[in-house]
MILUM-915731 format. One record per residue (C-alpha): residue in three letters; x, y, z. Coordinates in Angstrom, 3 decimals. Layout:
<recs>
REC  rest        xx        yy        zz
REC   ALA         X         Y         Z
...
</recs>
This chain:
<recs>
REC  rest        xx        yy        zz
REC   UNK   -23.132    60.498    59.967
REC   UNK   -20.353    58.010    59.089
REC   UNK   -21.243    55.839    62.299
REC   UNK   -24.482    55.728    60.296
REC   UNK   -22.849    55.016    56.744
REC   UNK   -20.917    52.485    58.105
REC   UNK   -24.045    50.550    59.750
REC   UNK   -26.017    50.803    56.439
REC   UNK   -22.935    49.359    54.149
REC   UNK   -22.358    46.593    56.986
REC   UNK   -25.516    45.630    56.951
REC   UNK   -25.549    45.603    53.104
REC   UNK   -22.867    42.976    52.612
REC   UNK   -22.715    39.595    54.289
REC   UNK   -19.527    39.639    56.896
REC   UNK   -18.369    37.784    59.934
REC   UNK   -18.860    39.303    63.041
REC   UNK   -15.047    40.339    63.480
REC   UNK   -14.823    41.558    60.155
REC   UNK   -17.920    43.765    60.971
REC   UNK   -16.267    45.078    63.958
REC   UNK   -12.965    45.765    62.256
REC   UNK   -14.875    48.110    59.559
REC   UNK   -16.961    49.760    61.705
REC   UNK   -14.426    50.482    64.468
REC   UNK   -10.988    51.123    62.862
REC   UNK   -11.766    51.604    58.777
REC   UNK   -11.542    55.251    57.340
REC   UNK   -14.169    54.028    54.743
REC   UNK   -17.763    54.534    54.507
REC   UNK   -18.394    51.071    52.538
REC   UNK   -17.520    47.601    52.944
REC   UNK   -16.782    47.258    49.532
REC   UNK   -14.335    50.231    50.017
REC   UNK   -12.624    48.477    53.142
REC   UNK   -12.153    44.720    51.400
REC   UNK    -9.990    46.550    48.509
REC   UNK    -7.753    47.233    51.174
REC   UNK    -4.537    44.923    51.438
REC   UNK    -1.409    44.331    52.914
REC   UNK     1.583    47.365    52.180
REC   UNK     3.813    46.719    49.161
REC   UNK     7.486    48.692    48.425
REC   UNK     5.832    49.715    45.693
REC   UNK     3.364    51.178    47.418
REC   UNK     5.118    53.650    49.174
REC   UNK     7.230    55.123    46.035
REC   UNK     3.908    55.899    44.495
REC   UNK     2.289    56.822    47.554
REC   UNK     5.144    59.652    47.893
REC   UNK     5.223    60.586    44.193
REC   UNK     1.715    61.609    44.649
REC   UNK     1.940    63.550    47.347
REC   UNK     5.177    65.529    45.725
REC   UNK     2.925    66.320    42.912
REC   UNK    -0.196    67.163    44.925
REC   UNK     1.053    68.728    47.628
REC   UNK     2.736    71.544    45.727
REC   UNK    -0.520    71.642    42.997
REC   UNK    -2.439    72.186    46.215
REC   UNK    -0.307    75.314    47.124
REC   UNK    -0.200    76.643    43.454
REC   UNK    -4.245    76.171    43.363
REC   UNK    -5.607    77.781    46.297
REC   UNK    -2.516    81.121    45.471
REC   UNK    -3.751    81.303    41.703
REC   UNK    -6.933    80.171    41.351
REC   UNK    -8.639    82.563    43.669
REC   UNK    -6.683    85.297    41.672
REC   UNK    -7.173    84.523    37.982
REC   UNK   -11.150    83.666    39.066
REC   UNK   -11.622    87.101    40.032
REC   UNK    -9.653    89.098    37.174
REC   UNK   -11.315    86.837    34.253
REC   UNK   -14.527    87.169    32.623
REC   UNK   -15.712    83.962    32.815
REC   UNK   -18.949    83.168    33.698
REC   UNK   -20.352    81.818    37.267
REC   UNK   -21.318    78.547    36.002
REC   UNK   -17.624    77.718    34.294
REC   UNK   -16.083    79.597    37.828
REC   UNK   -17.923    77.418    39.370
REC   UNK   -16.928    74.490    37.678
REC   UNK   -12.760    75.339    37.846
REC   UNK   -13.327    75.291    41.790
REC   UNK   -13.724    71.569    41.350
REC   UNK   -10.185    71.941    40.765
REC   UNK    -8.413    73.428    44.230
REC   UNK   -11.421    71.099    46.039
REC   UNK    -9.824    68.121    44.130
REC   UNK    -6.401    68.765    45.136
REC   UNK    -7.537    69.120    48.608
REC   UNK    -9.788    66.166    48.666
REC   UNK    -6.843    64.282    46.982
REC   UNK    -4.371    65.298    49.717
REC   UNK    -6.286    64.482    52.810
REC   UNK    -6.946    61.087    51.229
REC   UNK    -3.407    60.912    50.680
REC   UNK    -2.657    61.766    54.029
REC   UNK    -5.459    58.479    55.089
REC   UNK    -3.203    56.731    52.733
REC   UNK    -0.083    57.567    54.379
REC   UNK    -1.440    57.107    58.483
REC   UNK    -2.831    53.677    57.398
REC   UNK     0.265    52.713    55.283
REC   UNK     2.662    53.086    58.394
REC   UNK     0.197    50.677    59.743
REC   UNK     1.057    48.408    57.503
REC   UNK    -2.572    48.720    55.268
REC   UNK    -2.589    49.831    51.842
REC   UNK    -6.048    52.063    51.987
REC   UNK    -7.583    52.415    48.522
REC   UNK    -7.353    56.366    47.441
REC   UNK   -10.274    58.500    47.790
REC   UNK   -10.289    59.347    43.665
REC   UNK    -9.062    56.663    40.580
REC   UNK    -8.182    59.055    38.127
REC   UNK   -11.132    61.432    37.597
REC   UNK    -9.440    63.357    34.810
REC   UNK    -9.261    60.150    32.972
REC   UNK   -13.220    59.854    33.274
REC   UNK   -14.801    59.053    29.602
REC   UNK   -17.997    60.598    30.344
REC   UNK   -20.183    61.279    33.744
REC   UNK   -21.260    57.940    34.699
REC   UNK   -17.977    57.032    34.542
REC   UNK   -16.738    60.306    36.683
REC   UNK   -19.520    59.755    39.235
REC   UNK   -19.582    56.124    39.247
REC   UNK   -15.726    55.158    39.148
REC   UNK   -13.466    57.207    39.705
REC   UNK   -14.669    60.527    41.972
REC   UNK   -14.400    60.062    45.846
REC   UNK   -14.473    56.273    46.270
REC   UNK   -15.081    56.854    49.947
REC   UNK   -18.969    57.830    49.003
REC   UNK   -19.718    56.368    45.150
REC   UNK   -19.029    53.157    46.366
REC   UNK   -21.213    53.413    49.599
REC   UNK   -24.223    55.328    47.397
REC   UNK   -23.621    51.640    45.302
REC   UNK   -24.527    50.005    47.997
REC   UNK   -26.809    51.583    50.061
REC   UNK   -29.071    53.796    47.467
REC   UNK   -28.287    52.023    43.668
REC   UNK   -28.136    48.465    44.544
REC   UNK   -31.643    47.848    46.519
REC   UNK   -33.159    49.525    43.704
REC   UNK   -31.409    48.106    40.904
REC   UNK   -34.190    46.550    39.292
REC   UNK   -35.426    50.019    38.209
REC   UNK   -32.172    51.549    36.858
REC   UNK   -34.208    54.837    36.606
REC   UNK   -35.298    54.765    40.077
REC   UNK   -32.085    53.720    40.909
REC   UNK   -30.074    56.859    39.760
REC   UNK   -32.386    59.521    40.587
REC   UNK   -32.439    58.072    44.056
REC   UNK   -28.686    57.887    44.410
REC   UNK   -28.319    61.871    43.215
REC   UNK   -31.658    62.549    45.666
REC   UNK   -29.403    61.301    48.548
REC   UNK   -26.194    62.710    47.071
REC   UNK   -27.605    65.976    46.757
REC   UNK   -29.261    66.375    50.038
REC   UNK   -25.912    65.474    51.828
REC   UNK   -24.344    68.100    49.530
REC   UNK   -26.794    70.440    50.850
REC   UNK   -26.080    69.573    54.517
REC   UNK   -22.106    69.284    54.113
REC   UNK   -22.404    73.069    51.460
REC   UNK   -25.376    75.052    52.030
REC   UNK   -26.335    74.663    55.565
REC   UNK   -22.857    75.908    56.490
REC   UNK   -22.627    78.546    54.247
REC   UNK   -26.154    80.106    55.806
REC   UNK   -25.139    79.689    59.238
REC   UNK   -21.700    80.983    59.125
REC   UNK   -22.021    83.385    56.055
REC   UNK   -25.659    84.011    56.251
REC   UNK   -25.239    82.739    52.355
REC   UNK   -28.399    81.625    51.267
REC   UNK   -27.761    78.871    48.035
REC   UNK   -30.244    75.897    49.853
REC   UNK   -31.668    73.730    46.872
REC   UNK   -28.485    74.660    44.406
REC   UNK   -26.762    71.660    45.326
REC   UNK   -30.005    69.330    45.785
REC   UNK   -31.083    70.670    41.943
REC   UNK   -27.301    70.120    40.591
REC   UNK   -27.344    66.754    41.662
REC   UNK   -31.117    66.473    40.490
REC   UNK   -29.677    67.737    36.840
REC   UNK   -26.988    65.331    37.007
REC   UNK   -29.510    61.837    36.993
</recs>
């Protein structure tokens, strides 16, 4: 599927023909757009590169011991549960983009991270749009929002459409085959709920 992603975004943006085969064969993004924020490595770079990962790394630990603990003991609902398990999945999301970061960094190629700040976000759009996994919002941009941009609307509901159904094939599907966990449509109707 990223062989795919990577076709649609490159033939979304006008490129030259080595630049084309640069994204598509060596980039660890899914979008163009993704791939030209990419630069050369800086010092600077690499002290916050590793201050990250000191404070992730460890959060990541902490998450996946506690979380799973104080889930089960509390009260709380299955919709909020649901909701604090955004937090371990961060961390882990967070460190294997770090870990991009790092491989592509020895390279010499500062790789743009995977999330900009998400607990900074001012509101969904801004969540979804700017500032959760990169990797996808900016190839959803390009492939899903931006050919139908003339009918914002449209537009969104087609993004989360797409969004969702990938959720359902990367989630659900799994959890049937392997768990025999039947929660097909949950993800496709969160996303739906989201536009």
């Amino acid at each position: 599927t990223s062989l795919f992603a990577k076709m649609v975004s490159a033939l979304r943006t006008r490129s030259s023909f080595h630049e084309l085969i640069r994204f598509v064969g060596l980039s660890p993004t899914l979008s163009m757009t993704t791939w030209r924020r990419s630069r050369p490595i800086e010092q600077s770079d690499f002290r916050s590169l590793f201050l990250r990962i000191a404070f992730v790394l460890p959060a990541l630990v902490v998450a996946y011991q506690v979380f799973p603990e104080v889930i089960s003991r509390s009260q709380l609902s299955w919709p909020f549960r649901a909701y604090l398990a955004v937090v371990p999945f961060w961390l882990l999301t967070e460190s294997i983009g770090l870990a991009v970061q790092l491989a592509w960094a020895m390279m010499g190629v500062y790789v743009p991270s995977i999330h900009q700040g998400p607990l900074r976000s001012k509101g969904l759009a801004d969540f979804w749009g700017r500032r959760w996994n990169k990797l996808y919002s900016d190839w959803f941009r390009e492939a899903c929002f931006d050919p139908l941009s003339r009918k914002p609307l449209l537009a969104l509901a087609v993004t989360f459409l797409v969004s969702g159904l990938l959720h359902e094939a990367l989630v659900n599907i799994p959890l049937l085959v392997v768990y025999g966990t039947n929660l097909l449509g949950s993800m496709l109707l969160y996303f739906l709920l989201q536009s």
